[in-house]
N, C-alpha and C positions, 0 to 999 in steps of 0.2 A: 564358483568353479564346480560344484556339486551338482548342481543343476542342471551345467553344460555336461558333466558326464554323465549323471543321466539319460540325459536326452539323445547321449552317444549311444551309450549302453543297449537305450529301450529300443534304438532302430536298429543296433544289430540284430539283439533279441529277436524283432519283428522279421525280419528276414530268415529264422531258423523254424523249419516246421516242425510245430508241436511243442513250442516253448513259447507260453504263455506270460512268462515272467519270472523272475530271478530276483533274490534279496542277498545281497551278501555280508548285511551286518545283521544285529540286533534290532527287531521291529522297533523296542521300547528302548531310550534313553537306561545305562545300567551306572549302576554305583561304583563297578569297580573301573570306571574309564574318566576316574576323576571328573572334571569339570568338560570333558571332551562333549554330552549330549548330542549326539550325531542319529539317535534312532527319529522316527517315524511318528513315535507319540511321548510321551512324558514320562518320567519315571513311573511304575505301578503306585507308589507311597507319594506322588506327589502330593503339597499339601491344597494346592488350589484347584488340582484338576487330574486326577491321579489317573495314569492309564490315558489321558487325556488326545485329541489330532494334533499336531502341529505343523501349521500352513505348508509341510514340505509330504504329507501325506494324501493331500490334495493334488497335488502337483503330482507327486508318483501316480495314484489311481488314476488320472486324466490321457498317462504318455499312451501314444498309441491309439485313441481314441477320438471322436470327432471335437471334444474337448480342446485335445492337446493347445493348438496354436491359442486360445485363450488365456488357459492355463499356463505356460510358457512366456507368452508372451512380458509378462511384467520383468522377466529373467533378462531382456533383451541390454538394457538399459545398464542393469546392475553388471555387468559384464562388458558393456563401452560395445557393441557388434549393434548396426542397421537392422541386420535380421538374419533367419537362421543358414537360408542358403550360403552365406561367408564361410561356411563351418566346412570342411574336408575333410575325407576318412582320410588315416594316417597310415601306410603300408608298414608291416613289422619288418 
């Protein structure tokens, strides 16, 4: 489900001039969000790979880019959707 917002996120984004991108958490995985790990790269003290990418930092760097649909694509499956056209803005 992260992934798919994402990808929501990144094409609003891309329709707003002069905004290049937007993070709204913590780059790095942090200590005090218990076991949650939801940043970008690894703890900084990790012990195997401190500060380290993790596969979902690939995936951000790509959105937007001639990448993208590569990048994405493995997301398609994990989510049960054909492909991305399925997907519709949601009016507030």
């Amino acid at each position: 489900m992260r992934g798919l917002r994402l990808r929501l996120v990144a094409g609003e984004l891309a329709a707003l001039p002069g905004t290049a991108g937007i993070q709204w958490h913590n780059w790095f995985d942090h200590r005090n969000e218990g076991t949650l790990r939801i940043g970008l790269r690894r703890y900084p003290d990790d012990a195997e790979d401190p500060g380290g990418k993790k596969p979902i930092w690939e995936t951000y760097r790509d959105a937007g880019t001639d990448r993208e649909e590569e990048s994405f694509a493995p997301f398609l499956s994990v989510i049960g959707i054909p492909d991305w056209n399925i997907l519709q803005p949601v009016a507030d």
